[in-house]
C-alpha positions in Angstrom: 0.0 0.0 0.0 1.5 3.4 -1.0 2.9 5.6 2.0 1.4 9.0 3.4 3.6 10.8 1.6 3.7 9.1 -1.9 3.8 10.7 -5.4 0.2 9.7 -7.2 0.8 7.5 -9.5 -0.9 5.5 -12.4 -4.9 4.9 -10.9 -5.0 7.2 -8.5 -7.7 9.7 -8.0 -7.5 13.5 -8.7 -10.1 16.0 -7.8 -9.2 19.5 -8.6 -11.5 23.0 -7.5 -14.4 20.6 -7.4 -17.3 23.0 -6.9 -21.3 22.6 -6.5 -23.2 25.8 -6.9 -27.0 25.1 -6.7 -29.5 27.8 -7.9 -30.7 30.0 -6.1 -28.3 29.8 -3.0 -25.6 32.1 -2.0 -23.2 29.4 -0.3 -21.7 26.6 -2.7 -22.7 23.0 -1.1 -19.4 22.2 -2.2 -16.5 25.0 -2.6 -13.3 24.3 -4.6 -12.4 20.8 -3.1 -9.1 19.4 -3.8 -7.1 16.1 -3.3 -5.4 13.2 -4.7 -5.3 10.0 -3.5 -3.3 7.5 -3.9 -3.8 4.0 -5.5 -5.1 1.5 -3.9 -5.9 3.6 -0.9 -8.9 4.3 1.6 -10.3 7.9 2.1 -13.3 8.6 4.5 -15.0 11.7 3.8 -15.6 13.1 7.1 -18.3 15.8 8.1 -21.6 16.7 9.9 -24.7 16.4 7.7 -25.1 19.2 5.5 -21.0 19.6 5.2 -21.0 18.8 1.5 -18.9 14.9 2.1 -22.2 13.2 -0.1 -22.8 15.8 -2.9 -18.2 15.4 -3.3 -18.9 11.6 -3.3 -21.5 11.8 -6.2 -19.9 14.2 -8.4 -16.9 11.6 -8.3 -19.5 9.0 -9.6 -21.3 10.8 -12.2 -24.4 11.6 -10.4 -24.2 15.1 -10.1 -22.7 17.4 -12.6 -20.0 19.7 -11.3 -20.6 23.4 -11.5 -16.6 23.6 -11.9 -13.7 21.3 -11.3 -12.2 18.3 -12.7 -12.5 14.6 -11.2 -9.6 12.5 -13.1 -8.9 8.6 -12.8 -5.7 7.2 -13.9 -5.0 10.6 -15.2 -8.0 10.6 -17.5 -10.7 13.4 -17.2 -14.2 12.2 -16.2 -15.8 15.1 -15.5 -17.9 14.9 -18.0 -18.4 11.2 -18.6 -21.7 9.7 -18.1 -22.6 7.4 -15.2 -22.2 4.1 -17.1 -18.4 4.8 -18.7 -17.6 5.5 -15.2 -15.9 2.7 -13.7 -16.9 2.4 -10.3 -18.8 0.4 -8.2 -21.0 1.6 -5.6 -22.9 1.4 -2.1 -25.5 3.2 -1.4 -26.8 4.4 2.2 -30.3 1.7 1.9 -28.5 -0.9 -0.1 -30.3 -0.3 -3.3 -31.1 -3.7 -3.7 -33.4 -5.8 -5.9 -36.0 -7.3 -3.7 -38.0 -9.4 -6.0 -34.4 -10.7 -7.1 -32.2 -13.8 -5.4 -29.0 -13.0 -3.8 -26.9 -14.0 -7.0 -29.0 -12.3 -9.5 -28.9 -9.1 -7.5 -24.9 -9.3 -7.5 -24.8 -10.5 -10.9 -27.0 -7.5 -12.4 -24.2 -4.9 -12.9 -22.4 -7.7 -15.2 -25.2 -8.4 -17.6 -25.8 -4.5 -18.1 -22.2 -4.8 -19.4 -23.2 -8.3 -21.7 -20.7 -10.6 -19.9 -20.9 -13.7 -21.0 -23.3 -15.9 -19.1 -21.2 -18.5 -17.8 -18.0 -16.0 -16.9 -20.9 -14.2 -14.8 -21.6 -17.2 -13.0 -18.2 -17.7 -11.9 -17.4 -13.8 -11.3 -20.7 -14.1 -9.0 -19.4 -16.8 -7.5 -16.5 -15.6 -6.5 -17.3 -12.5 -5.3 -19.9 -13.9 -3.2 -17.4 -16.5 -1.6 -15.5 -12.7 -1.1 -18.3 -11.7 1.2 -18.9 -15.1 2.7 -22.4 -15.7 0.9 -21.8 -17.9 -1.6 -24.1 -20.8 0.6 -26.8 -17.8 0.1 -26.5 -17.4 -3.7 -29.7 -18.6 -4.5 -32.2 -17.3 -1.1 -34.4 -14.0 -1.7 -32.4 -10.9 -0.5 -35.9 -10.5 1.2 -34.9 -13.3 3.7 -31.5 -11.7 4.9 -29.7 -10.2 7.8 -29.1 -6.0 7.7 -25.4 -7.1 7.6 -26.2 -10.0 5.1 -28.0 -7.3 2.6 -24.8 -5.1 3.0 -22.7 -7.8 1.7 -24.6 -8.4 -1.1 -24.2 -4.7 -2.0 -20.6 -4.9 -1.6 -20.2 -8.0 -3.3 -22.6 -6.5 -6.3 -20.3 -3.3 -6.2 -16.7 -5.4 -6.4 -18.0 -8.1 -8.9 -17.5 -5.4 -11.8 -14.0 -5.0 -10.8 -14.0 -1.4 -10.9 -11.0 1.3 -10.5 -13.4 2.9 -7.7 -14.8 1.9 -5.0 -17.5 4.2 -3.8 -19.5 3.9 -0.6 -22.1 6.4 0.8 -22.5 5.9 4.8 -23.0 2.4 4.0 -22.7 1.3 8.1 -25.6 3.6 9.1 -28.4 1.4 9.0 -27.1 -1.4 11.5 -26.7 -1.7 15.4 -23.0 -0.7 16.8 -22.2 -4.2 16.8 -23.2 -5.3 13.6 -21.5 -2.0 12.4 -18.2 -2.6 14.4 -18.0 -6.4 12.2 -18.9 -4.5 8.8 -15.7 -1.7 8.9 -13.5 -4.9 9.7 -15.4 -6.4 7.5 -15.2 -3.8 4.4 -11.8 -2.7 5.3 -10.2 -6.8 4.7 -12.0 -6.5 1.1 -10.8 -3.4 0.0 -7.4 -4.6 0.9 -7.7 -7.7 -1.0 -8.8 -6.5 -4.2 -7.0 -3.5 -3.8 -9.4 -1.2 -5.0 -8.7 2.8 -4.7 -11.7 3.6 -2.4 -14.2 6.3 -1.3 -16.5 6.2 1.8 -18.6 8.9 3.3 -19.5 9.1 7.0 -20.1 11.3 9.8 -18.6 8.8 12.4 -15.2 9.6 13.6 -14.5 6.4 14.7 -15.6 5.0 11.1 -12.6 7.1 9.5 -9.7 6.7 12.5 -10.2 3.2 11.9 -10.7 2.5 8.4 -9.0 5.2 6.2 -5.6 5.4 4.9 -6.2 9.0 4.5 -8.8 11.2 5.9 -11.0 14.4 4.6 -12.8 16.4 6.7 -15.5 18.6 5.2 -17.1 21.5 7.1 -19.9 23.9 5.4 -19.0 22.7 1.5 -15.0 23.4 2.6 -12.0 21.1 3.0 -11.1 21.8 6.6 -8.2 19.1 6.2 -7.0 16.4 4.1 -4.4 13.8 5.7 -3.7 10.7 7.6 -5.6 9.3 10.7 -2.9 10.5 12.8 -2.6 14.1 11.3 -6.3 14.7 11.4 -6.2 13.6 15.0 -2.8 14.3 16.6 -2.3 17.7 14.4 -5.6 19.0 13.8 -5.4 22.3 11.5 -8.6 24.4 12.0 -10.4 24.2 15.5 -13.3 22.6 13.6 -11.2 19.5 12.9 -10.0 19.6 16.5 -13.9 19.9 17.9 -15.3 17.2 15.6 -12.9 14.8 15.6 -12.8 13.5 19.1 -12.8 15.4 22.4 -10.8 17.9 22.6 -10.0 21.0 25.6 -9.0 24.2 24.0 -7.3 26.6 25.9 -7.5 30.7 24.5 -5.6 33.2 25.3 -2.1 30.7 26.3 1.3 32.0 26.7 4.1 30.0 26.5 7.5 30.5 28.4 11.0 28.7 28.6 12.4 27.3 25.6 12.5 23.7 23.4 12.5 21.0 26.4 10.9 23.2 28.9 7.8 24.9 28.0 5.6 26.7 30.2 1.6 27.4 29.5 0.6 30.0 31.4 -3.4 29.1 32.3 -5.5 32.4 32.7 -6.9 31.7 36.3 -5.5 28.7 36.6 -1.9 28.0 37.2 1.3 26.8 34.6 1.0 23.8 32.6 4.4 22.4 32.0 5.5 20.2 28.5 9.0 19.2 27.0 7.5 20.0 23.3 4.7 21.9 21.4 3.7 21.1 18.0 2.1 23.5 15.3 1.9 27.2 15.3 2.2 29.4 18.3 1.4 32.8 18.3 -0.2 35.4 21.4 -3.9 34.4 19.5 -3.2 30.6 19.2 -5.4 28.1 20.6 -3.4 25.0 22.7 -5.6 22.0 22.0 -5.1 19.0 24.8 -7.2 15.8 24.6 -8.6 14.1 27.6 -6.3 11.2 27.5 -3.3 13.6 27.2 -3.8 15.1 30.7 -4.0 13.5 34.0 -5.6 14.9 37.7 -4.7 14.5 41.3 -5.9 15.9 44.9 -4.6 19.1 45.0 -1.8 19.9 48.0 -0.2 22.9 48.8 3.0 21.2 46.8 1.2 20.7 43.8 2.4 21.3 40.4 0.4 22.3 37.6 -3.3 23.7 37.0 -5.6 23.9 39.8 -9.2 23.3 39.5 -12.4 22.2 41.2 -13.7 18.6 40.1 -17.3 19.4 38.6 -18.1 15.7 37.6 -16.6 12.4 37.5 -18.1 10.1 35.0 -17.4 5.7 35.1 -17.1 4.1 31.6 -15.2 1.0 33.0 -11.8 1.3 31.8 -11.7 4.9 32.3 -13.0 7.7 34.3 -13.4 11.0 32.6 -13.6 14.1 34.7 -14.6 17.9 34.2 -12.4 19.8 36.3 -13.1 24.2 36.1 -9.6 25.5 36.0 -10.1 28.9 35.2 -12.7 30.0 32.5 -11.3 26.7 30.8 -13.8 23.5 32.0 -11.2 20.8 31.1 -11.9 16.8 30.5 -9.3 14.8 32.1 -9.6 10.8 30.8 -7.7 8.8 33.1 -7.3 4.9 33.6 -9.9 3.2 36.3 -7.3 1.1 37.8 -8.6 1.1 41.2 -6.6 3.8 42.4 -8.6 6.9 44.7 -11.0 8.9 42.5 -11.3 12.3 42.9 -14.6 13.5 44.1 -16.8 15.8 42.7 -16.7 19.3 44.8 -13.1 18.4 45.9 -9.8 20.5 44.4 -8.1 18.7 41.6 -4.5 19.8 40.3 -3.8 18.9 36.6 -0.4 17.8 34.6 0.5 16.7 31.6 0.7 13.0 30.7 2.2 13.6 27.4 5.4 15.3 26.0 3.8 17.5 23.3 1.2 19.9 23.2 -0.6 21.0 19.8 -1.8 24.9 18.9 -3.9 25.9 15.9 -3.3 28.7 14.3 -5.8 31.7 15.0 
């Protein structure tokens, strides 16, 4: 699989200034998007409803007409090519299914439209079907099966063209969070195996950290930032990327003291935060962004160190406790392990450390 920081090569996909202006609106659904990815890889487009991740997805297939901007395959322009010369396979959000159709017919319907020979589309069907684990449920009415068994059967329906895109439009949403969970492995071991170059929309966070090689998150029609799990999540860009991609304490108003190996944040209200590192941009308008996990609390003594605060609530999730502690005007979430050592309790004083080495700002 190609690395983060690859050159695109033959097969990849290009989208250049991609831009959706509907009538009659002010604000493009989709403004000037642009990205490669490489070969053989997984993007998630990432967003809240409304960001503009679906109407990108279906201008790549075909299904909506660009108001400007260029999609490219394999360095060939498809902006303008119909639907049908596209080739991609595709998931949509309810399946799309056939229902008065068997499994195999449904899967093997995208292969007669193209006049496959009949008995090279049994074995195609076959195969993809054995893909998917289904192939003992070739012949049963789609009618008859599981949520996750109908997904299957898309994906095996979308794969069994062999297409140079694989495109997938919130596909997980419709199933419980266990079912969902088995369908990202699931999808994810497929996409690897055929090595297919890969699309899929979602609003879940946890969808994209897991599954993506690469990651685009979408805010209001824009491209807020495009890059690997661990940029979008370690190295956020834009607050918005730092808000909707996990939790996430952000501190205004920071000053920072001492020098590489020895910085000091000075918390309005609150105390000094010490760290060997920071990452990103600093300036006296930057915003230090801290996640939960990256702090840790402990009854505060008059030989404390760090931020003092007042414990407002201290919630159990089994493996962890998370806490909101009001240092300041800043109410920070401190995740820490439940390992059966003293909880703090809600009312008492709390101070606050670091439990990592680097701290990350956004730029103002």
């Amino acid at each position: 699989m190609p690395s983060a920081d690859s050159t695109p090569r033959a097969g990849y996909l290009s989208i250049s200034a991609l831009t959706k202006q509907y009538k009659n609106t002010s604000i493009p659904a989709v403004d000037r998007v642009s990205l490669n990815v490489d070969e053989g890889d997984f993007l998630a487009l990432l967003g809240p409803s409304g960001c503009g991740k679906t109407t990108t997805l279906r201008m790549i297939a075909g299904l909506i007409e660009p108001s400007s901007g260029s999609v490219s395959v394999q360095g060939k322009d498809i902006t303008k090519s119909p639907v049908h010369k596209r080739s991609i396979g595709m998931v949509f959000q309810n399946y799309a299914l056939f229902p008065h159709l068997d499994v195999k017919s449904n899967v093997a319907y995208g292969l007669k439209m193209r006049r496959v020979p009949k008995a090279e589309i049994a074995v195609q069907v076959q195969n993809a079907l054995d893909l998917v684990r289904l192939g003992h449920l070739a012949d049963r009415r789609v009618t008859a099966l599981s949520g996750g068994q109908q997904q299957r059967v898309a994906l095996a329906r979308a794969i069994v063209v062999n297409p140079q895109l694989f495109l997938m439009d919130e596909p997980l949403s419709n199933l419980d969070a266990k079912l969902r969970d088995a369908m990202r492995t699931e999808i994810r071991s497929i996409q690897r195996k055929m090595g297919i170059t890969s699309v899929f929309v979602t609003h879940d966070q946890d969808e994209a950290l897991t599954m993506a090689d690469k990651i685009a998150v979408m805010s209001e029609g824009v491209l807020e930032q495009f890059g690997t799990p661990s940029d979008i999540f370690e190295r956020p860009a834009t607050r918005f990327v730092a808000e909707f991609v996990g939790q996430a304490n952000l501190l205004d108003d920071i000053k920072v003291s001492g020098s590489a190996g020895n910085h000091v944040l000075d918390v309005p209200g609150a105390g000094h935060l010490s760290v060997p590192r920071i990452s990103g941009t600093y300036s006296g308008k930057s915003t230090a962004m801290v996640r939960p996990h990256q702090l840790k609390a402990h009854s505060f003594s008059s030989s404390s160190n760090g931020i003092r605060g007042d414990v407002r609530s201290a919630t159990y999730f089994g493996d962890t406790i998370q806490y909101e502690i009001q240092a300041g005007q800043n109410l920070l979430r401190v995740q820490m392990r439940a390992d059966g050592s003293p909880t703090l309790a809600v009312g008492s004083e709390a101070a606050i450390t670091a439990a990592t080495d680097t701290i990350h700002f956004i730029a103002a």
